[in-house]
Every structure is written in C-alpha cells, then in structure tokens.
C-alpha positions in Angstrom: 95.0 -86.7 10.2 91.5 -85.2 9.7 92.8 -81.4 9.8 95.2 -82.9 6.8 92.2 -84.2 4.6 90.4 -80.9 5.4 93.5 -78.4 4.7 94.5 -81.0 1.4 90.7 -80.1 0.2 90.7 -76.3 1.0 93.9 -75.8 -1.4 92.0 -78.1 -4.1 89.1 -75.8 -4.1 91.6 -72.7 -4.3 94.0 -73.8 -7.3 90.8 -75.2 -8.9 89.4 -71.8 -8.2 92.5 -69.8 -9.7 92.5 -71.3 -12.7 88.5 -70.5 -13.5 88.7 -67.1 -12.3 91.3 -67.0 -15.7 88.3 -67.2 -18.0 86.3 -65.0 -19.6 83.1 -64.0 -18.2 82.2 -64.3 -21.8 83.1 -67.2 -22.7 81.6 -69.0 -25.6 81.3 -72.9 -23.9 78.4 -74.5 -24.7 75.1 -73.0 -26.7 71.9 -72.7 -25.3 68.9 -70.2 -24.7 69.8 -66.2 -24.8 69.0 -64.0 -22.4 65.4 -62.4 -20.9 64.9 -59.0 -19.6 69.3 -58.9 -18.8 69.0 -62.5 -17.2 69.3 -66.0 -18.5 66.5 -67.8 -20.0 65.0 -70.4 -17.2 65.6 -68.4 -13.6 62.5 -68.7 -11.3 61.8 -65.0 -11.1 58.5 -63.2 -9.9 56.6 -60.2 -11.5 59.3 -57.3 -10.2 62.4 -59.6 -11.0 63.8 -61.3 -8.4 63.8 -64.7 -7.6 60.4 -66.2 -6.4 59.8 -66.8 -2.6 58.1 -70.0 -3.8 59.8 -71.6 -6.6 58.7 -75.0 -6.2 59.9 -78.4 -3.7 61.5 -81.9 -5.0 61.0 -85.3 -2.8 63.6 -87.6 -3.4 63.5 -91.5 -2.2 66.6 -93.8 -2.4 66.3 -97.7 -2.0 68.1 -100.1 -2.8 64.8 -102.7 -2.9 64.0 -100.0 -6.1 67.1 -101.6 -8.2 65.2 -104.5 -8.6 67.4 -107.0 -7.1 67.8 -109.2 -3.6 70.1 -106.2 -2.0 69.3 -105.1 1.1 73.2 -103.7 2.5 75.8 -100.8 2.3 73.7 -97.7 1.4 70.0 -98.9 2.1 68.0 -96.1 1.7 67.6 -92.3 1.9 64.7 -89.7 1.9 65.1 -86.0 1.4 62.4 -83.0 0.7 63.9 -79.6 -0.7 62.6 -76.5 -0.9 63.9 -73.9 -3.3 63.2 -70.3 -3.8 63.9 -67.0 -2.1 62.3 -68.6 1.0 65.4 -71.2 1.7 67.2 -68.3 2.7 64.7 -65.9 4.2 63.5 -69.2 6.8 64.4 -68.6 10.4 66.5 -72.1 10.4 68.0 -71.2 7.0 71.9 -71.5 6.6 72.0 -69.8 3.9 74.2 -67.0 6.1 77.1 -69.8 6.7 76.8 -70.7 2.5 77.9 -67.3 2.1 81.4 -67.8 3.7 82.1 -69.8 0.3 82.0 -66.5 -1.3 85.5 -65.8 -1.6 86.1 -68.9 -3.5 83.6 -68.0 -6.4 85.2 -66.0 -9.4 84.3 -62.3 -9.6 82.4 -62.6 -12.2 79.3 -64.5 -10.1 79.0 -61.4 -7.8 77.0 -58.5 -8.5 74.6 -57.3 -11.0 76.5 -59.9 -13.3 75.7 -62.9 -11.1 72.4 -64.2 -10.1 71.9 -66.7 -6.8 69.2 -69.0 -6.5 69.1 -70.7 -3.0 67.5 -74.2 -1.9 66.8 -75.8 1.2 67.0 -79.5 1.8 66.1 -81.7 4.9 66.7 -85.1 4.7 67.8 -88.8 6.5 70.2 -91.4 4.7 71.3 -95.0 6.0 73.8 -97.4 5.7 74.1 -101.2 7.1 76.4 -104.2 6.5 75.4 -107.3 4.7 74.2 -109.5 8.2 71.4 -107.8 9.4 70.1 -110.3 11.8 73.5 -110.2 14.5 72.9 -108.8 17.6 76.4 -108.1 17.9 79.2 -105.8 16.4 80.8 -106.8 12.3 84.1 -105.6 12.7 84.9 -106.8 9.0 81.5 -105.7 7.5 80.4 -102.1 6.4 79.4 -100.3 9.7 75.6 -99.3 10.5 75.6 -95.4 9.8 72.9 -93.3 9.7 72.8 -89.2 8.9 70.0 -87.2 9.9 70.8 -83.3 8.4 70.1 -79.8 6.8 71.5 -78.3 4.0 71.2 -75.0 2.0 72.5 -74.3 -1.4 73.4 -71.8 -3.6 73.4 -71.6 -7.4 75.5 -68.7 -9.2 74.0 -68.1 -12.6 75.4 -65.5 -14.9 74.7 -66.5 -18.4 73.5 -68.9 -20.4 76.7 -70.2 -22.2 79.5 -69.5 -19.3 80.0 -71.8 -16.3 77.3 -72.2 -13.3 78.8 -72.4 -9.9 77.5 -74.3 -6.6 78.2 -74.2 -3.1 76.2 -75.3 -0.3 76.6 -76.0 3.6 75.5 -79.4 5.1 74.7 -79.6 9.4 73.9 -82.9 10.5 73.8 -85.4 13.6 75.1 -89.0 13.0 74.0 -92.1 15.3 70.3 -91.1 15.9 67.6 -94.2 16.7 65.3 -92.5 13.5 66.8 -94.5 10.5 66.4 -97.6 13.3 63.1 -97.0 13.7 62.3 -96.9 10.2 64.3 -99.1 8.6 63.0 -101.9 11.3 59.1 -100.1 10.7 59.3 -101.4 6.5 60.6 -104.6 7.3 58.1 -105.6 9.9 55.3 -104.0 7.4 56.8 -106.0 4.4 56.8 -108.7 6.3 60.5 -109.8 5.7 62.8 -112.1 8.2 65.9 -110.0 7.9 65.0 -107.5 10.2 68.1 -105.0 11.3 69.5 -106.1 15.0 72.6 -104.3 15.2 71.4 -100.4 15.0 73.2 -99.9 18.7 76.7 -100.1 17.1 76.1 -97.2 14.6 78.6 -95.1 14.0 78.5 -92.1 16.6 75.8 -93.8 18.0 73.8 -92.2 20.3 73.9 -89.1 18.2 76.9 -86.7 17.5 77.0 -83.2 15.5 78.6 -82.8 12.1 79.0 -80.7 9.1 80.2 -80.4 5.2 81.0 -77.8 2.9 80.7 -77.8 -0.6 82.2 -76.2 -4.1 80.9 -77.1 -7.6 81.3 -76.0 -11.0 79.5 -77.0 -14.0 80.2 -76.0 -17.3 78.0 -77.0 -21.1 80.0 -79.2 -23.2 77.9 -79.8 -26.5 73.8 -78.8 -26.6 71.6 -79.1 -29.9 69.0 -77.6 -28.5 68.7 -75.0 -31.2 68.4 -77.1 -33.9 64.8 -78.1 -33.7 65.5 -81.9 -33.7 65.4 -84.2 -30.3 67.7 -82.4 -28.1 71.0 -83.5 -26.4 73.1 -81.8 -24.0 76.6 -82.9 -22.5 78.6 -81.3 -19.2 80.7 -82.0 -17.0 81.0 -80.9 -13.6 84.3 -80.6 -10.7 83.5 -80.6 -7.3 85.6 -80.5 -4.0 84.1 -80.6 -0.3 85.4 -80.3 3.1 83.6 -82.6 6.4 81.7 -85.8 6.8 82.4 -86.7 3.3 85.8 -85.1 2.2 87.0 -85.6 -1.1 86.9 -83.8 -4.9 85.4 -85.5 -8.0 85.0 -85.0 -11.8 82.1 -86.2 -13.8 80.9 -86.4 -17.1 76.8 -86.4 -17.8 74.3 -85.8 -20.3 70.4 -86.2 -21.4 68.4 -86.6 -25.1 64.9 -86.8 -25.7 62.3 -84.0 -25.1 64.4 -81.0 -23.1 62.9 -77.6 -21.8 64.5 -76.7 -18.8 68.2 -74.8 -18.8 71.2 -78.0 -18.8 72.7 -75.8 -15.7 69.3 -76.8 -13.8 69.8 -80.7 -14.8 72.2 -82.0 -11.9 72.0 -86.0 -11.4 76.1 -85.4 -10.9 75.2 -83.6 -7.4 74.5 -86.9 -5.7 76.5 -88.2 -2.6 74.3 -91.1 -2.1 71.2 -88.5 -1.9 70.6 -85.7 -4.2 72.1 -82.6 -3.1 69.8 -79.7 -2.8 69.7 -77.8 -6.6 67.0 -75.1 -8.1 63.7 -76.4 -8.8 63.0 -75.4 -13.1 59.9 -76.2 -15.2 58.7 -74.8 -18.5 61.1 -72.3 -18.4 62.5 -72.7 -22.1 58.8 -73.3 -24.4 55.3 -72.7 -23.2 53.7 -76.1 -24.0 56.5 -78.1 -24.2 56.2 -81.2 -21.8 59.9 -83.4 -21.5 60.7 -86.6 -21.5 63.9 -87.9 -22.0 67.0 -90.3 -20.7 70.4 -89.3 -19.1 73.2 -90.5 -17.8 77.1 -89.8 -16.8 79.8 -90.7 -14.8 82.1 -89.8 -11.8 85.5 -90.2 -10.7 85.9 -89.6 -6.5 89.0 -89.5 -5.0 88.0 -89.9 -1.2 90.2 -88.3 1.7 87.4 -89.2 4.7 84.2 -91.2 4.5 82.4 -90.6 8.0 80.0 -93.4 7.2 83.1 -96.2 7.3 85.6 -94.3 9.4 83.7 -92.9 12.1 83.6 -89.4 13.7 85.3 -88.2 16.9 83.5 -90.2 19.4 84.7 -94.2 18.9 82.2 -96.2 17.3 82.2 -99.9 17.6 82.7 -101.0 14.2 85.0 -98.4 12.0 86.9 -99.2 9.0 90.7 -98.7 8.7 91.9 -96.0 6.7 94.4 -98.0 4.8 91.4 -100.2 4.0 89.3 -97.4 2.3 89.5 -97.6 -1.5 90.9 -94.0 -2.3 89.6 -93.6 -5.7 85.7 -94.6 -6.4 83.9 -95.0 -9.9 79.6 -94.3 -10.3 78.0 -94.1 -12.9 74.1 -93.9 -13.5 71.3 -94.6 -16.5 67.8 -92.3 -15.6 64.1 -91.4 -17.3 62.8 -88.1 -16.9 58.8 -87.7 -17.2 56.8 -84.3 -17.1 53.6 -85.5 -16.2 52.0 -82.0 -16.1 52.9 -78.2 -16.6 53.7 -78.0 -12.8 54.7 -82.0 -12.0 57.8 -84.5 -13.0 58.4 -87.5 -12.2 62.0 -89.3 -12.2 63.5 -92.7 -11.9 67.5 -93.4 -11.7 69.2 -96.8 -11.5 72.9 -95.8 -9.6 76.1 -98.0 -9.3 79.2 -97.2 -7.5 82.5 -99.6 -7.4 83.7 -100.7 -3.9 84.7 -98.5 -1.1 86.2 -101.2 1.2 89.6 -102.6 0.1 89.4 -106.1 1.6 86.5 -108.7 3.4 83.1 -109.2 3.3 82.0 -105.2 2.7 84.5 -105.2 -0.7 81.4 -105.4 -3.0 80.1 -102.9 -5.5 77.1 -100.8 -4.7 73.8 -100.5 -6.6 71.0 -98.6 -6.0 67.6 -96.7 -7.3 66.0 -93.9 -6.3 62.6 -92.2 -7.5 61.9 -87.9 -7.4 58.8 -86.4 -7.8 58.8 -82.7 -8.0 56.6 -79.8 -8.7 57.9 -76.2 -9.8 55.5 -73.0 -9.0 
C-alpha cells in the first residue's frame, strides 16, 4: 500500500511538472524588483558573484503553550536551526548531492546560466503526543506519541524576478528516539506542571528507526504593489507534492502588507509541515535603510496519502491509527507579525491552525499551535 502512495505522488509531481515546463520562461506573473548585474534583485551573493558561503541561519521554535491556550496534545512542539548559504552544500554531512536527484523534475528553464540555486541546511526535532499524558500505558484510540529527530537540505531555483521559483529539498530522519522524551519531560518538571508525559515507550518506531522525504515546490507572484510607493502587499500561491514520512500534495494561498524589503519568493510561511522547512535566509536586499514590519497570512489545502506520525513506519508500533480513520483531506491556515529588529536581525511570531487529521474518537480535534523565529542574515 505504501509503494502505491509513493508511485500515486511521483506521477503528481510529473504531470504537475508537464504542465509548468509549458510556460514561458518569460512570463509576465507577478511584478516585483528588476534584475542586478544579470540576476534577480535579493540573491545572497558575495563580491565575485556567487552565492555567499555564509548567508545567514534561522531558529525556529514551535509550541503549542505559545498559542496561548490550555493545550498541551497532538503536535506539542518542535525546534529546528538552519543554515543557508553556499556552505549547506559544501558541509561534509550535506545532502545536498541526493537533492540533486530532483533535477529532472525542474523545467529547463531553472538549469544553467538561466537558473540560480541557493541551498539551505536544516537540523531539527519535532513531537507529537495524545491528549492523556499521565497513562503509563498504550491509547489505542488517541493520537500516538511520535517524535522525529532529522536533516534536511534544500534547494531554491531562482531565475527571475517575475517568473515562478521552484523548491525541492531531501529530508533523512530517525523516528522513536528517547530525545523529545527527555525534553519534553525536562520543561515540564522545570515548569513545574502535574501532567508530566508517561507513555514515551509506545512511540511510534520506538526505539529508533531510519526514514526519509522528498520534496517538490513551486511558487509563483500573484499580485505585488511594491512599486507603487505606498505600504506594500504581495499575494502567491504555492503547489507542492512530496514522497516519504509525510506523503501527500497541497495548494496554498498566502500573502503579507506592511513594511516589505525582502523578494516575496524569499517569504515562505506555506513551507511548513508542522516545522518550517528549510528556505534562503534574505535581509535588506530590496532598499538600503529600510527596516520591515508587517502581517501575513494564507491558507492550505492537503490531501494526505501517509502520515508516519499516526500510521506508523515498518516496524509495528503500539499505538497506530487505521488508515480508513485518517482524514484524507486537511485545512491550515495561519495569521503572523514580521519584525526587523536590526539591519542583520528579525524576529517572527505565527499563530497556526490545522482541521482534524483523525476521523473518529478522542484524537478527532482540531490542532492549534504557535511558533516564534528569530533569524539573522550576513
């Protein structure tokens, strides 16, 4: 049944592929800045042109405690650093090399002298229990404990400023590690809360097993008035399809207004799966001086083929959840604020909410979310 969900995913990439590579490579979507030296406007380039070793890092932190509300259930929490620039690919550990294989799905007008890559790497942890944290004992009706500790590097195909950026990035992982335990049992002991988590040792995969995910974006400028010298607004949308731990494709719809000086293909709140993918790191790229502020927002539409978190991976896990009980569609949407702090330093908040992924029981409940980044761009 898995090989199914991965082959059904392969052909969406490739029709959705087909179509694209139709377009002109000089098509006239969107407005936005013009070109520099033969490149787009915003690219994190050094003094002889090519993209800087160091072009800055991003720490994200999910929570569910952030939202505000008495949740503590279903995805709990997640922390991820990334690091972007010519280094993400040049590291020892990089997997950059396996991103490539993606290649052949990326219209030909990304490769070459007209395409431009910039490459992030991401290293991160993200966790997942059900509602009764305080049972020693398995929940076969509740959302399983999960837990994801993994590596991911991206790419991001820029060609010019008004034609459509791709993505594609390659996930490794191990499920069923004792780290999210330990942490997630470390902040309630140091908060000093009763509900502290008893049932880590029926995890999915627990114990530890290997996994992967590949992934294939493409984000294109709907509407921008950023050349009209009043308080900017952009619109995109963005279709996505991926291939492992998480296999499914998605369309979503998101935008920003307020203060703007950063490219809109560099703005990516839609690359989220739980966690932040890994994306470029961009800062005063569009107006020296120019410090942003502003609010965004969008929405997504997933139509899910295999959640490891709730189904489980190849080793059986105590607690999995029935595929004819896994919602197959799933709606998100998210409201965020946007603060440059300095030339080098932003600071983000993001208030996320997802509809149910569980058909029936006690996990059939909506899920709701915050999560807080802090980056600096070099």
């Amino acid at each position: 049944m898995r090989v199914q969900q991965l082959i059904c995913c392969a052909v969406f990439a490739l029709l959705a592929d087909n179509v694209v590579a139709q377009e002109s490579s000089t098509s006239r979507e969107g407005v936005g800045p013009k070109l520099e030296n033969g490149h787009p406007r915003g690219l994190p380039l050094d003094a002889s042109g090519r993209e800087k070793r160091n072009a800055g890092w991003t720490l994200s932190l999910d929570n569910d405690l952030l939202s505000f509300g008495d949740r503590d259930f279903d995805y709990t929490g997640g922390l991820a650093v990334t690091f972007a620039g010519r280094r993400a690919k040049e590291w020892w550990f990089s997997l950059d090399p396996v991103v490539g294989w993606l290649d052949p799905l990326l219209p030909s007008s990304t490769k070459g002298e007209a395409g431009f890559q910039l490459h992030s790497f991401q290293a991160g942890l993200i966790a997942f229990t059900p509602d009764d944290l305080s049972s020693h004992d398995p929940l076969p009706f509740d959302r399983p404990y999960a837990s994801l500790l993994f590596a991911s590097n991206s790419r991001t195909h820029v060609t010019h400023p008004s034609v459509p950026v791709y993505e594609t990035s390659f996930t490794l992982g191990v499920l069923g590690l004792d780290v999210a335990k330990a942490i997630q049992r470390g902040v309630h002991t140091a908060l000093d809360q009763d509900r502290v988590p008893e049932g880590w040792d029926h995890q999915i995969s627990y114990g530890g097993e290997p996994t992967l995910r590949f992934i294939w974006g493409r984000q294109s400028l709907l509407a921008s008035n950023f050349e009209s010298g009043a308080t900017e607004y952009e619109l995109k949308w963005r279709a996505e399809a991926s291939a492992g731990y998480l296999t499914e494709a998605s369309v979503s719809l998101s935008g920003r207004w307020g203060v703007i000086n950063t490219p809109w293909w560099s703005f990516t709140p839609e690359r989220a799966d739980y966690i932040s993918q890994p994306s470029p790191v961009i800062g005063n790229a569009l107006r020296a001086g120019t410090r942003e502020l502003y609010v965004w927002g969008g929405v997504k539409l997933r139509a899910s083929a295999y959640n490891v978190f709730l189904q489980g991976h190849f080793r059986e896990s105590d607690v999995e959840v029935d595929a004819d009980r896994i919602e197959r569609l799933v709606g998100e949407a998210w409201l965020g604020l946007t603060w440059q702090m300095s030339r080098e330093h932003r600071l983000a908040y993001v208030l996320r909410y997802q509809t149910q992924e569980i058909k029936d029981g006690p996990a059939s409940r909506d899920l709701l979310w915050a999560g807080l980044v802090f980056s600096r761009d070099l």
